[in-house]
N, CA, C and O atoms as CSV, one atom per row, in Angstrom:
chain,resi,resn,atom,element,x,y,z
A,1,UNK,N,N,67.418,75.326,27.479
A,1,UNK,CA,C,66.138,75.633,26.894
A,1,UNK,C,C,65.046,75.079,27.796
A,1,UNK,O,O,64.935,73.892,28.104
A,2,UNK,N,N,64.127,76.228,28.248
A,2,UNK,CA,C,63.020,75.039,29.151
A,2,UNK,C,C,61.754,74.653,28.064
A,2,UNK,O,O,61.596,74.956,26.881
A,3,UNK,N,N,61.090,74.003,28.824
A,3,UNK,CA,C,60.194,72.955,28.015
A,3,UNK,C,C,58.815,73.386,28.791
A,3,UNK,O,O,58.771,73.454,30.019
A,4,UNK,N,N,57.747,73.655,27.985
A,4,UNK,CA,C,56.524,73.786,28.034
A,4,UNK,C,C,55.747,72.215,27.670
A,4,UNK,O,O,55.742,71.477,26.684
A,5,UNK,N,N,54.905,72.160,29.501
A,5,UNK,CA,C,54.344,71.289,29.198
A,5,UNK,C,C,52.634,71.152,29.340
A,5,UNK,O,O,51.787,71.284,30.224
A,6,UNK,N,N,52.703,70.731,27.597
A,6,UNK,CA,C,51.698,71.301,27.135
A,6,UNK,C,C,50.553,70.027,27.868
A,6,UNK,O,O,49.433,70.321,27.450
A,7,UNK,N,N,50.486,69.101,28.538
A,7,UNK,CA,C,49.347,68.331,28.662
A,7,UNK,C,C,48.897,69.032,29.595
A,7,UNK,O,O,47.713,68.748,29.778
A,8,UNK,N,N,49.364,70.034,30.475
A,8,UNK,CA,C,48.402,71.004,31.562
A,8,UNK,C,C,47.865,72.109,31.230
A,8,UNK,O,O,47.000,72.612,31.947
A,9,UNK,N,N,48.367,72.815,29.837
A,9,UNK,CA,C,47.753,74.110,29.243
A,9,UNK,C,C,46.740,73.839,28.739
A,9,UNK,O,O,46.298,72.693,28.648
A,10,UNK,N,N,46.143,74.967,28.278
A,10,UNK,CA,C,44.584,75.083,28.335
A,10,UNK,C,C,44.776,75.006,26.503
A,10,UNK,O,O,45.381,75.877,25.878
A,11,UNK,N,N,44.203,73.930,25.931
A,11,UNK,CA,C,44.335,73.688,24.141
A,11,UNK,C,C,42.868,73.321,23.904
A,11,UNK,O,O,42.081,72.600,24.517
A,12,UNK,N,N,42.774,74.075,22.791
A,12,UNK,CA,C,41.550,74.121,21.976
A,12,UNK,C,C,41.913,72.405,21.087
A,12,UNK,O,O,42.647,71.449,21.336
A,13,UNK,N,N,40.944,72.752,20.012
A,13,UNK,CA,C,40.571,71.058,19.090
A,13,UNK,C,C,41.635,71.255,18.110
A,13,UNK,O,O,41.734,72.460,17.877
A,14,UNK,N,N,42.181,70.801,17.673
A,14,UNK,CA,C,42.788,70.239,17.158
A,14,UNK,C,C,41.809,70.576,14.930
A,14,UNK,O,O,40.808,70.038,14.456
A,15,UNK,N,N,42.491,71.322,14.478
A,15,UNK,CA,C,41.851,71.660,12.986
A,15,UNK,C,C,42.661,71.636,11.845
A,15,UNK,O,O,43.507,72.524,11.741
A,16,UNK,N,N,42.571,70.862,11.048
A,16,UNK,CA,C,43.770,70.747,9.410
A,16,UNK,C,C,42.969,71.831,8.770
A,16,UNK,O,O,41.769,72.102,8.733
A,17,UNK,N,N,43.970,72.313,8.321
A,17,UNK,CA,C,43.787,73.956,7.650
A,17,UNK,C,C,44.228,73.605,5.943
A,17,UNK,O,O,43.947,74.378,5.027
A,18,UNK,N,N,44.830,72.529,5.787
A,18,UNK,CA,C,44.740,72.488,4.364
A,18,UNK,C,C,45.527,70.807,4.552
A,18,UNK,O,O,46.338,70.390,5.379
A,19,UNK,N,N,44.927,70.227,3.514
A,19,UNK,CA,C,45.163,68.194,2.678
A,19,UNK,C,C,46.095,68.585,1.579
A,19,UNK,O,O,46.348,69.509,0.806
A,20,UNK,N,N,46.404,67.596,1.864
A,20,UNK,CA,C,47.322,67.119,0.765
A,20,UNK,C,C,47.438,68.000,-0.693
A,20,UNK,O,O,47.096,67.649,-1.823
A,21,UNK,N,N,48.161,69.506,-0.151
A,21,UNK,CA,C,48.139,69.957,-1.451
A,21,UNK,C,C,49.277,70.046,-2.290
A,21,UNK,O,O,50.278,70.484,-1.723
A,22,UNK,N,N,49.378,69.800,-3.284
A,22,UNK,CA,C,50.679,69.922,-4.115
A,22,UNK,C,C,50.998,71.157,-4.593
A,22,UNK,O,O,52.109,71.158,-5.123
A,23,UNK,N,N,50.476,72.144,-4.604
A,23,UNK,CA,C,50.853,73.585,-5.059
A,23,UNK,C,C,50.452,74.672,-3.957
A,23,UNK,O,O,49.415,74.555,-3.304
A,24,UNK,N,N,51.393,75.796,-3.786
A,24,UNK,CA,C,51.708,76.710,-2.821
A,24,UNK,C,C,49.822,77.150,-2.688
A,24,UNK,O,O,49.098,77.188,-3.682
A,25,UNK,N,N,49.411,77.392,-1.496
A,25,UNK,CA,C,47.865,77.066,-1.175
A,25,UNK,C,C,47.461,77.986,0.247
A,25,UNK,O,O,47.942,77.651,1.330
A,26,UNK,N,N,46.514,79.199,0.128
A,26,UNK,CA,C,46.639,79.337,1.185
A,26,UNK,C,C,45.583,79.043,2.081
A,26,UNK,O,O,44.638,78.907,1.304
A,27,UNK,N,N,45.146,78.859,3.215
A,27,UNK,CA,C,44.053,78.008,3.951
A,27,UNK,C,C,43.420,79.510,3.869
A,27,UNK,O,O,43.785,80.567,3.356
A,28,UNK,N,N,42.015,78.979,4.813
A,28,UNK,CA,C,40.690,79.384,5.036
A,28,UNK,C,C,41.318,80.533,6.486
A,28,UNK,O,O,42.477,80.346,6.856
A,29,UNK,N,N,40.685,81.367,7.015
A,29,UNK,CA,C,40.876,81.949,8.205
A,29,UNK,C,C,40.467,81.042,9.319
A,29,UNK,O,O,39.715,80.134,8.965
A,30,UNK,N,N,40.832,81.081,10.757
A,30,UNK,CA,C,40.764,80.436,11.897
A,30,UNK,C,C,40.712,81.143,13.007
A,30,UNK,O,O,41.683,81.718,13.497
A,31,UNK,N,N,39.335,81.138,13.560
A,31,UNK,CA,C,39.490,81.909,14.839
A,31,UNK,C,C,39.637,80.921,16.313
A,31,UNK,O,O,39.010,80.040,16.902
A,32,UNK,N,N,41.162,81.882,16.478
A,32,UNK,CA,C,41.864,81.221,17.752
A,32,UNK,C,C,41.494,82.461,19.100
A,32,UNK,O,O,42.106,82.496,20.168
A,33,UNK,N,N,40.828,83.012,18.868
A,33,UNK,CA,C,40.736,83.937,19.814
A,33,UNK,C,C,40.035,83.202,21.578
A,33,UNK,O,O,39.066,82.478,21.810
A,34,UNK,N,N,41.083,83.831,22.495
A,34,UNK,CA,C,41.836,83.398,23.537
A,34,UNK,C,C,42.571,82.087,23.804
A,34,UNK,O,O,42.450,81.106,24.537
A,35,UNK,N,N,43.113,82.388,23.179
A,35,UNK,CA,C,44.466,81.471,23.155
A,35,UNK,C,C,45.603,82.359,22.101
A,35,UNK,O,O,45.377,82.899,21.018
A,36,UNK,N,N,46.978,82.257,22.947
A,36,UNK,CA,C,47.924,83.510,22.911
A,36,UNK,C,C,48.808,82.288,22.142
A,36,UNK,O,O,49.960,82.703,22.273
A,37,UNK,N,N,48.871,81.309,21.583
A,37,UNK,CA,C,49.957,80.476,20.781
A,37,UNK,C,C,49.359,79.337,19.984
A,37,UNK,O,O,48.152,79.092,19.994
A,38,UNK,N,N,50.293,78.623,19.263
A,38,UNK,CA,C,49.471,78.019,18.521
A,38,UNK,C,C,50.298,77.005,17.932
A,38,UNK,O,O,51.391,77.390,17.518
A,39,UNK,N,N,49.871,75.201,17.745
A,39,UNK,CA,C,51.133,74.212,17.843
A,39,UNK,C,C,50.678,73.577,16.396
A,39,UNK,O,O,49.503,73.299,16.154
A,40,UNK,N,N,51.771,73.379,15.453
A,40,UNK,CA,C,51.192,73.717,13.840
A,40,UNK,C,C,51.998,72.561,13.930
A,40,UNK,O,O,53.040,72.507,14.582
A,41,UNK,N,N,51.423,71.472,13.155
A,41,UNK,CA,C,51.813,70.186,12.373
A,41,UNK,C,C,51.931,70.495,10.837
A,41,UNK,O,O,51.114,71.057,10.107
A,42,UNK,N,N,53.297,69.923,10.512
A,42,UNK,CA,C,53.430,70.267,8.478
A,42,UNK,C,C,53.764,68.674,8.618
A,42,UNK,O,O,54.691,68.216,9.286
A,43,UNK,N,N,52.826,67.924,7.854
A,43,UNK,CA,C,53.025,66.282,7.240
A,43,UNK,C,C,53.144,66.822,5.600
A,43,UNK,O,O,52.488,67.443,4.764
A,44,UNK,N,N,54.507,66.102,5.771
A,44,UNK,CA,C,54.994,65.917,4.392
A,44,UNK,C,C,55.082,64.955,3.683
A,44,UNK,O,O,56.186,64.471,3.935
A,45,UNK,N,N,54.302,64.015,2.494
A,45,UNK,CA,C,54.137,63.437,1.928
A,45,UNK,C,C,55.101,63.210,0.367
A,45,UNK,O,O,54.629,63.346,-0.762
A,46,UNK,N,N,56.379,62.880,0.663
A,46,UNK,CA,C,56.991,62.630,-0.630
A,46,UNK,C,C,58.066,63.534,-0.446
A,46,UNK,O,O,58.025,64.140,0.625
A,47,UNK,N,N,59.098,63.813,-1.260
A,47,UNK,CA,C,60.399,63.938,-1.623
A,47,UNK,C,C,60.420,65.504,-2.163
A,47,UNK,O,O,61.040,65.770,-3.192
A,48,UNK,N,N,59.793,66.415,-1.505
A,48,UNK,CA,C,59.382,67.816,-1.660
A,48,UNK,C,C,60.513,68.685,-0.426
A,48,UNK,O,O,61.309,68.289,0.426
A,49,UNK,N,N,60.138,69.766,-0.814
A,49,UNK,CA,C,60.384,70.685,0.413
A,49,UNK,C,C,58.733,71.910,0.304
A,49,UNK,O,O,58.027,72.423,-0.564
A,50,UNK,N,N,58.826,71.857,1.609
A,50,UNK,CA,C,57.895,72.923,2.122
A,50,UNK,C,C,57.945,73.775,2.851
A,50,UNK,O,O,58.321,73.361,3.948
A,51,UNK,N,N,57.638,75.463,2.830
A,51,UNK,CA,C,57.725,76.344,4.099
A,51,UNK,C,C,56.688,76.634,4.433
A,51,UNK,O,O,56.083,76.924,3.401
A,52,UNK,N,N,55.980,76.761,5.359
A,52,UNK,CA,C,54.460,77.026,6.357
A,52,UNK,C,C,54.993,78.477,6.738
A,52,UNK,O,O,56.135,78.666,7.157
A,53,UNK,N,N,54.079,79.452,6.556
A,53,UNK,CA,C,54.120,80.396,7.023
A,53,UNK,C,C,52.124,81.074,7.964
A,53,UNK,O,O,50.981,81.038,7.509
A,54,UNK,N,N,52.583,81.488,9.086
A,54,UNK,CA,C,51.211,81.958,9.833
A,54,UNK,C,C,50.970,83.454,9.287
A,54,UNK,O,O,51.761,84.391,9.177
A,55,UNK,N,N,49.957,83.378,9.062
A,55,UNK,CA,C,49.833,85.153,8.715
A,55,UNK,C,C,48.236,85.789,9.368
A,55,UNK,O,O,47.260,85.044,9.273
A,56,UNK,N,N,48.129,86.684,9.783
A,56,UNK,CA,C,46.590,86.937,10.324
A,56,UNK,C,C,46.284,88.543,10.810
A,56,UNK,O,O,46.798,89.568,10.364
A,57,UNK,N,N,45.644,88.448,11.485
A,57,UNK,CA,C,44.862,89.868,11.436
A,57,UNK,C,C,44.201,90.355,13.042
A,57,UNK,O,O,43.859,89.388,13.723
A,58,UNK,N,N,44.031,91.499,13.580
A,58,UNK,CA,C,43.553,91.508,14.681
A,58,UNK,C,C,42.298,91.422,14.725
A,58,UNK,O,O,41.877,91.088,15.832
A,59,UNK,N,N,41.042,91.707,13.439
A,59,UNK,CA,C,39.840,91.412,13.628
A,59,UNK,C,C,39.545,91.782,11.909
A,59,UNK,O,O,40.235,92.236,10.996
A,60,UNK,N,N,37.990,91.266,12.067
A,60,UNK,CA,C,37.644,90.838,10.870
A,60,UNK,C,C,37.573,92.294,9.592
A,60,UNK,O,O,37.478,92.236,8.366
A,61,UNK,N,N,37.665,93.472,10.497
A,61,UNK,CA,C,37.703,94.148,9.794
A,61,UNK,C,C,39.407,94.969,8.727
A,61,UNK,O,O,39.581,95.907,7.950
A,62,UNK,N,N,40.194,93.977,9.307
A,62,UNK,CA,C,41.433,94.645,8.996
A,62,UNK,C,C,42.359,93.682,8.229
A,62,UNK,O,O,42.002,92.506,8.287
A,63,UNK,N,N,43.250,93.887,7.666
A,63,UNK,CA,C,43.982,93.431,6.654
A,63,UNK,C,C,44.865,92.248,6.911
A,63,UNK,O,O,45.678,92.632,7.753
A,64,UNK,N,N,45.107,91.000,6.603
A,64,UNK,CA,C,45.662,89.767,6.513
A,64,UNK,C,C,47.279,90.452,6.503
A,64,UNK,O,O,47.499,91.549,5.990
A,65,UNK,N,N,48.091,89.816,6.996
A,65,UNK,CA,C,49.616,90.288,6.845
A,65,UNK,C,C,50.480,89.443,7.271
A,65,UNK,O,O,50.041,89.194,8.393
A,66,UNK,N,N,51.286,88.914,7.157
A,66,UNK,CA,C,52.607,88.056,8.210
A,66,UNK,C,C,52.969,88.800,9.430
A,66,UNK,O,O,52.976,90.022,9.576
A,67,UNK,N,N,53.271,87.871,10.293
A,67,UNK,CA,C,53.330,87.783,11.502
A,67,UNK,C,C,54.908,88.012,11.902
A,67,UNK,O,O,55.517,86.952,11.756
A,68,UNK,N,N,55.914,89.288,12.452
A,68,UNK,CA,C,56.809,88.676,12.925
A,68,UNK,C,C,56.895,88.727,14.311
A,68,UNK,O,O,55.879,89.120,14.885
A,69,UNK,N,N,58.067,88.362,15.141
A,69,UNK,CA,C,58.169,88.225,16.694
A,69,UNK,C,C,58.913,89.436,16.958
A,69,UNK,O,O,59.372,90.175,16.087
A,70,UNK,N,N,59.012,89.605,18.278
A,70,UNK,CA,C,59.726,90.827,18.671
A,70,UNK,C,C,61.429,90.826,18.488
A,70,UNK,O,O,62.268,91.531,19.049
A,71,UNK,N,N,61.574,89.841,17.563
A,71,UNK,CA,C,63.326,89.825,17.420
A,71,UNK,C,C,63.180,90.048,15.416
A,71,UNK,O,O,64.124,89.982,14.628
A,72,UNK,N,N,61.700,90.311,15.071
A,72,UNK,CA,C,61.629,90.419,13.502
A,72,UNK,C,C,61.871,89.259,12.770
A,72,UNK,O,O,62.604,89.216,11.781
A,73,UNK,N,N,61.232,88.271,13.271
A,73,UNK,CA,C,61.478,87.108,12.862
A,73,UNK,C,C,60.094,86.608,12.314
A,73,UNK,O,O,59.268,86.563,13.226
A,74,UNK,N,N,59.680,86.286,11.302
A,74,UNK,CA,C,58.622,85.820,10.694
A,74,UNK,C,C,58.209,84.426,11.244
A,74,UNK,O,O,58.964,83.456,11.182
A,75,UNK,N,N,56.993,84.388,11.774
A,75,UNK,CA,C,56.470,82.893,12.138
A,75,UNK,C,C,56.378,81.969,10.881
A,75,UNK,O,O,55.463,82.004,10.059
A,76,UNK,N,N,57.258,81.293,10.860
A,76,UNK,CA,C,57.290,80.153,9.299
A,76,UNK,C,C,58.380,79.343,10.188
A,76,UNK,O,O,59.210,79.591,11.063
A,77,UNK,N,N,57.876,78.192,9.430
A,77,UNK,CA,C,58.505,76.716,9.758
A,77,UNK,C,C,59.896,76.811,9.497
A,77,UNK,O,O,60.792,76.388,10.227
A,78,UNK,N,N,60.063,77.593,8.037
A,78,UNK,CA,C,61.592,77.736,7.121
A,78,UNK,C,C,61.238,76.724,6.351
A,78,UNK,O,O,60.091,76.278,6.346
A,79,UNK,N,N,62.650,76.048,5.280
A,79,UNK,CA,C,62.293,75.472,4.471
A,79,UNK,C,C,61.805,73.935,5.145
A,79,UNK,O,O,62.262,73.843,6.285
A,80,UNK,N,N,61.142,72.928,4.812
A,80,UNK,CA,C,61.010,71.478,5.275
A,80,UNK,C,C,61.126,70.764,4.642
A,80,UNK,O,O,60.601,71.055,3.568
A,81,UNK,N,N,61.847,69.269,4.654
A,81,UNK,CA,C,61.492,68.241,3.462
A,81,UNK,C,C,61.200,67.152,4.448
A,81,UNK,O,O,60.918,66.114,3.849
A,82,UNK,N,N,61.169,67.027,5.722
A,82,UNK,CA,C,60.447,66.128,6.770
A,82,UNK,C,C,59.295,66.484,7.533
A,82,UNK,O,O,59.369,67.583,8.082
A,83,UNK,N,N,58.227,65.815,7.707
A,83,UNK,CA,C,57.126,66.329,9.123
A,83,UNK,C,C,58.109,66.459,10.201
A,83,UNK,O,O,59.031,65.765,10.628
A,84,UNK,N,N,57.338,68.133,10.628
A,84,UNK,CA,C,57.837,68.742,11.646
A,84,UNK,C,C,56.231,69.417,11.877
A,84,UNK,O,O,55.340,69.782,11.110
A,85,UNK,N,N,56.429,69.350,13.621
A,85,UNK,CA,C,55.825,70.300,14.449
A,85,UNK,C,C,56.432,71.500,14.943
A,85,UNK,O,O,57.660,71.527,14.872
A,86,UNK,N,N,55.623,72.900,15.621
A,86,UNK,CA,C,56.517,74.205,15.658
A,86,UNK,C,C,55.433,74.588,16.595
A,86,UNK,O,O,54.281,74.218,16.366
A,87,UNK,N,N,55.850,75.608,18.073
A,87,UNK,CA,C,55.093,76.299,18.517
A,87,UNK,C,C,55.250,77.480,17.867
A,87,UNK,O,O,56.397,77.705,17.479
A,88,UNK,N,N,54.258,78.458,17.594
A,88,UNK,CA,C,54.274,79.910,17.310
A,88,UNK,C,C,53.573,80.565,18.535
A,88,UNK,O,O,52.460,80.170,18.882
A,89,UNK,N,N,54.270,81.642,19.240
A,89,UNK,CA,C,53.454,82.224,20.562
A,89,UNK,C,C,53.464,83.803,19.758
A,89,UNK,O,O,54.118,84.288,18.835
A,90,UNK,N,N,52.353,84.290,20.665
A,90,UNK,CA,C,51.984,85.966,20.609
A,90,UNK,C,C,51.234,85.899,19.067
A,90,UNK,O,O,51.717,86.610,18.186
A,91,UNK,N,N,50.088,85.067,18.758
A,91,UNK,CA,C,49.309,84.852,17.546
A,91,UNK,C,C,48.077,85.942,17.493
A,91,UNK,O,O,47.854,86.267,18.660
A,92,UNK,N,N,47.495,86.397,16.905
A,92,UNK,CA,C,46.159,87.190,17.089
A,92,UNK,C,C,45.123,86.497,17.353
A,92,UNK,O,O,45.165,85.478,18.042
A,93,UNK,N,N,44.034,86.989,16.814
A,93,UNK,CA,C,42.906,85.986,16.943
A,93,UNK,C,C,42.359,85.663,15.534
A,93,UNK,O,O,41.293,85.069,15.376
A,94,UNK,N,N,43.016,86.014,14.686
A,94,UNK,CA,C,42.495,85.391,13.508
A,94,UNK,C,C,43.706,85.076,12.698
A,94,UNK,O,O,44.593,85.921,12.570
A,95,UNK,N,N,43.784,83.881,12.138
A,95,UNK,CA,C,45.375,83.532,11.432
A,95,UNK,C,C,44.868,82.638,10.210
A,95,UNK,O,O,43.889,81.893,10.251
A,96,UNK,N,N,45.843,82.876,8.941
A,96,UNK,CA,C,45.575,81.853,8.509
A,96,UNK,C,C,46.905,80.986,7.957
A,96,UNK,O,O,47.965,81.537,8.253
A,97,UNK,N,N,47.000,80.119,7.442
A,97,UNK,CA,C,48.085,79.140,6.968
A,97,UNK,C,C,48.541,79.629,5.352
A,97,UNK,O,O,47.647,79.550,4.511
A,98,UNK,N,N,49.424,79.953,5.060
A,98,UNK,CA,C,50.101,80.082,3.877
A,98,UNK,C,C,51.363,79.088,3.866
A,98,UNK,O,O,52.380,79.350,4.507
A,99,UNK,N,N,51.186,77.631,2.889
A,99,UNK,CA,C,52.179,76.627,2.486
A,99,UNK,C,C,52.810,76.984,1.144
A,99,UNK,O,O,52.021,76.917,0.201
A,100,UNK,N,N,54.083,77.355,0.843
A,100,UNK,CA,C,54.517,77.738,-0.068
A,100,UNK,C,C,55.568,76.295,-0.570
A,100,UNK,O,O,56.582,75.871,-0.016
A,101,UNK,N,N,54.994,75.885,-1.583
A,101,UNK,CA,C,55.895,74.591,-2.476
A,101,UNK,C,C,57.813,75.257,-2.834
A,101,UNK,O,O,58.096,76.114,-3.671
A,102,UNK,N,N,58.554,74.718,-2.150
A,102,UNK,CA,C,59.508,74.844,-2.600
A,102,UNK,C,C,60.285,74.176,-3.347
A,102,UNK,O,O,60.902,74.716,-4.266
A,103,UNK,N,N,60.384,72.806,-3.051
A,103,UNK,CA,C,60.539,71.895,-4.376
A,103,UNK,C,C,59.553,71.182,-4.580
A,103,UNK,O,O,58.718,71.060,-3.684
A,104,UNK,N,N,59.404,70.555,-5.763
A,104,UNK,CA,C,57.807,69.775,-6.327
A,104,UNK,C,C,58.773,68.279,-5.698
A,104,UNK,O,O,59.942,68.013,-5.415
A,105,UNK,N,N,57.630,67.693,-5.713
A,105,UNK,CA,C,58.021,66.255,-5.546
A,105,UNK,C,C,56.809,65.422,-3.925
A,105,UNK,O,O,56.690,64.241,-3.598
A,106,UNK,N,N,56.330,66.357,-3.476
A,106,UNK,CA,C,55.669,66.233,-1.893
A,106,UNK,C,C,54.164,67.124,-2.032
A,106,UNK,O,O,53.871,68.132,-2.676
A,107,UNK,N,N,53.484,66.350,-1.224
A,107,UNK,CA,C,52.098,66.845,-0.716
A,107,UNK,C,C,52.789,67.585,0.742
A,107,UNK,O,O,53.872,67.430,1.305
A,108,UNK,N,N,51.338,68.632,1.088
A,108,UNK,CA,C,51.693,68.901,2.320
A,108,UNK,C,C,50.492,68.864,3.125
A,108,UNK,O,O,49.538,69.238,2.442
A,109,UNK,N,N,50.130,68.533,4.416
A,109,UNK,CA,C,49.148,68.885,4.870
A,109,UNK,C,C,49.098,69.436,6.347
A,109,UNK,O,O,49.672,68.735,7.179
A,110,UNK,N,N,48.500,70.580,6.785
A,110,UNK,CA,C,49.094,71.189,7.801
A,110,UNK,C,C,47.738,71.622,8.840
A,110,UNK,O,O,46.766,72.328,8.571
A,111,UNK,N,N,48.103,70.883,10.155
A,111,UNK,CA,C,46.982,71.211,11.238
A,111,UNK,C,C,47.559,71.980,12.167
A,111,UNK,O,O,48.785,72.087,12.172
A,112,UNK,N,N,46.677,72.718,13.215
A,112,UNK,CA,C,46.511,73.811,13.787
A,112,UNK,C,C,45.924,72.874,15.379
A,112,UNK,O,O,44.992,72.081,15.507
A,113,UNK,N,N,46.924,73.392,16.395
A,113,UNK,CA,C,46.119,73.237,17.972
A,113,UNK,C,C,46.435,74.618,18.284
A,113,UNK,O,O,47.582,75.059,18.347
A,114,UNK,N,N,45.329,75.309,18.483
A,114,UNK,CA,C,45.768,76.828,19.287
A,114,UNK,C,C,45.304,76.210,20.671
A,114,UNK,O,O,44.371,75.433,20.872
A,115,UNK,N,N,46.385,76.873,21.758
A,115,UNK,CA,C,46.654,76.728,23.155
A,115,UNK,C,C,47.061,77.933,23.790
A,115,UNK,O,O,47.062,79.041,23.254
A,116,UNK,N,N,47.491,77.608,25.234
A,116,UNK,CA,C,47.962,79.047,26.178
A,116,UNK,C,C,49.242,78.681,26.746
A,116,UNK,O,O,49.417,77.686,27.450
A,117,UNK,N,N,50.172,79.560,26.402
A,117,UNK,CA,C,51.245,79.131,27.010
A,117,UNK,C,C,51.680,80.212,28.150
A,117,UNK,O,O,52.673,80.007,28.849
């Protein structure tokens, strides 16, 4: 597996898209436009499981949808019950965060670095 190293790519600021929420929540929109990937932090707070899913749109005029990759694979974390980080590449320019509660018991809170890989 090779390794992308990200301290020479070109990364935007660093933005939490949703705190500490206890029920399935979906964030605000985010424009990542130029920058082709995007490095998603899920902090998990407590004895929960959580799945992060990216979902977005090519411009403001068109419809929100999930994201999959060219193997049909949906950009989502899968299920979590630990903080985990995830690159997602080939993102649009507008995305937003959908955290879906899978077991109760955990907060989740989930930030966003869009970058170029």
């Amino acid at each position: 597996m090779s390794q992308v190293d990200l301290i020479k790519m070109n990364k935007g600021n660093v933005k939490t898209m949703l705190t500490a929420v206890s029920s399935t929540t979906t964030s605000a929109e985010e424009r990542i436009s130029g920058y082709n990937a995007v490095l998603v932090t899920v902090l998990i707070n407590g004895a929960g499981t959580w799945k992060v899913d990216i979902q977005g749109r090519l411009d403001a005029s068109g419809t929100v949808m999930p994201i999959v990759d060219n193997n049909d694979a949906p950009l989502t974390t899968g299920n979590l019950t630990v903080s985990t980080m995830k690159l997602f590449v080939s993102v649009p320019d507008l995305i937003t965060v959908v955290a879906t509660e899978i077991a109760d018991g955990a907060t989740c809170t989930v930030r966003i670095q869009p970058l170029n890989v």
